[in-house]
C-alpha positions in Angstrom: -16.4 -15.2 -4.8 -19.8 -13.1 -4.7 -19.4 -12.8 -1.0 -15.3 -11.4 -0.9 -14.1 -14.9 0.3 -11.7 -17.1 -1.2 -12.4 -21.0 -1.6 -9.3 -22.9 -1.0 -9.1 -26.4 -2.5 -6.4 -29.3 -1.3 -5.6 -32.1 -3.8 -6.2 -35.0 -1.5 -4.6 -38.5 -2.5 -5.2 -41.5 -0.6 -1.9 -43.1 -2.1 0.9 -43.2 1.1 4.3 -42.7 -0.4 6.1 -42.0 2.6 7.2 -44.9 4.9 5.4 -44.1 8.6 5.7 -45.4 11.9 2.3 -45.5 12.8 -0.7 -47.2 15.3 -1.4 -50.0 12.7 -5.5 -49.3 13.6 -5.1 -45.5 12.1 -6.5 -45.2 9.3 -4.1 -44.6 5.9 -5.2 -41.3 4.6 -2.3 -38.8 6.3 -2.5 -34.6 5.5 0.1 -32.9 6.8 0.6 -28.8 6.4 3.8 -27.2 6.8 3.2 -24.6 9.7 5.3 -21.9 7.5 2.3 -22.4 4.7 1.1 -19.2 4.0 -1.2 -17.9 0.9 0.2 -15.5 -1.1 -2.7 -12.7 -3.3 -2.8 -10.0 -5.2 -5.9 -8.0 -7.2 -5.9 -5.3 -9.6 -6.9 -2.1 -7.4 -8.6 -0.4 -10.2 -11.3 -3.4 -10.4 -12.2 -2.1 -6.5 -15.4 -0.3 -7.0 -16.7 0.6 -3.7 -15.7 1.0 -0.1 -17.2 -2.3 1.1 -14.8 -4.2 -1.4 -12.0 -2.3 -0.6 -12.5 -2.9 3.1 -13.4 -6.9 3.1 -9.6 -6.9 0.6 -7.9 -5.4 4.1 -5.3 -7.6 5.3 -5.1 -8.4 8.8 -2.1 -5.9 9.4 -3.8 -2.8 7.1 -1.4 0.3 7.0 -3.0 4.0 7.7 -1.0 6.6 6.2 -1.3 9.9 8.3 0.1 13.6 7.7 3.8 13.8 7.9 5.0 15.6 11.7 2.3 16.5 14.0 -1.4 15.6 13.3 -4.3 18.0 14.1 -6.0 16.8 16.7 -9.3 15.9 14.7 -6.6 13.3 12.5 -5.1 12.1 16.1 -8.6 11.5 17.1 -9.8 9.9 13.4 -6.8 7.9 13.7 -7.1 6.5 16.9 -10.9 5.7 16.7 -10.3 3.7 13.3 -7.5 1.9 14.8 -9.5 0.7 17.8 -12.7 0.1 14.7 -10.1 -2.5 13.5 -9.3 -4.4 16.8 -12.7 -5.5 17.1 -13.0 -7.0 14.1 -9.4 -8.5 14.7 -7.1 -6.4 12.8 -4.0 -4.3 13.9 -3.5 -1.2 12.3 0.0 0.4 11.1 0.3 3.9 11.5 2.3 5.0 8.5 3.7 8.4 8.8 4.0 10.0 4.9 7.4 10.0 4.6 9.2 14.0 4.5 12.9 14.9 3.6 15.8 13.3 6.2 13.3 10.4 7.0 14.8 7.2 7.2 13.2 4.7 4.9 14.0 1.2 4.1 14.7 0.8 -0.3 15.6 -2.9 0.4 14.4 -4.9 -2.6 13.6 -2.2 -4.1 12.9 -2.1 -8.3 13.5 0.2 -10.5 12.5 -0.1 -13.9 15.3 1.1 -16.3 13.6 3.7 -18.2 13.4 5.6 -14.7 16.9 5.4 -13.5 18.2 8.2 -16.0 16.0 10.3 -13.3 17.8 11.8 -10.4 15.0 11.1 -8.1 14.6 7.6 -8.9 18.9 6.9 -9.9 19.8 7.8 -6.1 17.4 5.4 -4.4 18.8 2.4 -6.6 20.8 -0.2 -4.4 20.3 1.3 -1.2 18.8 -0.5 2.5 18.0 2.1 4.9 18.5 5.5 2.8 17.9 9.1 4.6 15.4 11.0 1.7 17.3 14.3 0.7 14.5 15.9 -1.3 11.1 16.0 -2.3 11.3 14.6 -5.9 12.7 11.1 -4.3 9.3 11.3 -2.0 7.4 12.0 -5.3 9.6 8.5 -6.7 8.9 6.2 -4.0 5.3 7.3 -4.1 5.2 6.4 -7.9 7.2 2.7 -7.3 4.3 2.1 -4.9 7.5 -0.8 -3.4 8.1 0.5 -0.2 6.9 -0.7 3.4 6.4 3.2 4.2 4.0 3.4 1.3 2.1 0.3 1.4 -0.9 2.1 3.3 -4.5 0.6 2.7 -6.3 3.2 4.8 -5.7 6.8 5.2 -6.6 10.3 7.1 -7.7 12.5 4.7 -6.7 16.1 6.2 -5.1 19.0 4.3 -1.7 18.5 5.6 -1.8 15.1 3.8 -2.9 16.0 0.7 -0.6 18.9 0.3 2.6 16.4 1.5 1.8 14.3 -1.7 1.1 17.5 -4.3 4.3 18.7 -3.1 6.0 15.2 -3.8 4.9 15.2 -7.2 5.1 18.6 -8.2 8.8 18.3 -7.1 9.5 14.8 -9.4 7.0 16.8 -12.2 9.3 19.7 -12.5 12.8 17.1 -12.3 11.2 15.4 -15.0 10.3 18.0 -17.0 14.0 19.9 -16.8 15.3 16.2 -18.8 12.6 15.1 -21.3 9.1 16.9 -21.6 8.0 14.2 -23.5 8.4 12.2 -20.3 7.1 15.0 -17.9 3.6 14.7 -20.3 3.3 10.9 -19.4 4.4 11.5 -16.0 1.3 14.0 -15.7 -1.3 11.8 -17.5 0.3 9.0 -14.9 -0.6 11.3 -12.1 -3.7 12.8 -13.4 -5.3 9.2 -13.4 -3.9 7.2 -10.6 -3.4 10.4 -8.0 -5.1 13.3 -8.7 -8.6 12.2 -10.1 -8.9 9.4 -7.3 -7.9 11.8 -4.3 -10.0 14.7 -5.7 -13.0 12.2 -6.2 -12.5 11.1 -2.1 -13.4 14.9 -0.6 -16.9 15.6 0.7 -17.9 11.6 2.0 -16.7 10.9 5.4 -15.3 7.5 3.8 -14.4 6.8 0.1 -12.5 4.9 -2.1 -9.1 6.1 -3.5 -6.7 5.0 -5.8 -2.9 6.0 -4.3 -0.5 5.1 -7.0 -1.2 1.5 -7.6 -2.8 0.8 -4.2 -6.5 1.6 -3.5 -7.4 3.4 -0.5 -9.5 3.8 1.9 -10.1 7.5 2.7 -11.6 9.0 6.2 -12.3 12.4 6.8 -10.4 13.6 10.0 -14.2 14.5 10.8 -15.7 11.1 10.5 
């Protein structure tokens, strides 16, 4: 709807096919909801168009990806203040550490897609749980599955330490990619061009802007904000 909600509709039927035990003077119509209901979305994050849209979509556990290792003290500071913004409005943030070589990281469930796995970077995560990262390029490969819990940020801090953790990421599955099939090195850099590059470069100078992060939008903040 217009105004970011979601209208929920029940189909009610007054028809009783169960067998109750019930107060004969209650009346016959009976709604019962499994307490392990839950409603399950998803949008396209390309059709987000501005930061208001991107921040009514938050869920109520939003993850903020931070720097990798030890954050300036202006993103400790951004960090903190927008995770105390999201309490009052009855949120909890996740602080989601960009992931750097000899993390631990959880590939459960993971998917690759067959085309990828005659990759090195993408072959070694393939059937793994909790898998210790041994270079960049695998970095660059969970970044571009866009499956993992470490990665499924809806906020960020945009400092330079940040930034330059992802380039590097990329760079490293750019040039793996390009030592096995240029052809496939040239997609991967349009892929990157239009779903990294372009939406990060396009978040610098506003204090808060909208991102696109692989196939998640973002929200970006400035460590300065």
């Amino acid at each position: 709807r217009e105004n970011g909600s979601v209208r929920l509709g029940i189909a009610w039927s007054s028809v009783i096919s169960k067998v109750l035990c019930e107060d004969e003077r209650a009346i016959g119509n009976v709604l019962r909801i499994d307490p392990h209901t839950r409603l399950t979305y998803s949008y396209d994050a390309s059709q987000l168009q501005d930061v208001g849209a991107v921040w009514n979509a938050l869920p109520g556990k939003p993850g903020l990806l931070v720097a990798p290792g030890t954050l300036s003290n202006a993103s400790y500071d951004a960090a903190w203040r927008l995770g105390v913004a999201l309490e009052r409005i009855g949120k909890q943030a996740r602080i989601l550490p960009f992931p750097a070589v000899q993390d631990s990281v959880d590939l459960s469930g993971l998917t690759i897609p067959a085309e990828l796995k005659q990759i090195p970077a993408f072959a070694g995560l393939e059937g793994k749980g909790q898998y210790t990262l041994r270079d960049p390029a695998e970095i660059g490969a969970l970044l571009m599955l866009g499956q993992t819990p470490a990665l499924q940020a809806d906020l960020a801090i945009s400092d330079p330490q940040l930034l330059k953790a992802i380039d590097d990421a990329m760079d490293a599955l750019q040039a793996q990619v390009q030592g096995l099939d240029a052809s496939a090195a040239s997609a991967l850099g349009q892929w990157r061009e239009r779903h990294i590059k372009k939406p990060l470069a396009n978040s610098t100078g506003d204090d808060v802007s909208l991102a696109l992060l692989g196939n998640r939008a973002l929200l970006m903040i400035t460590p300065e904000s």
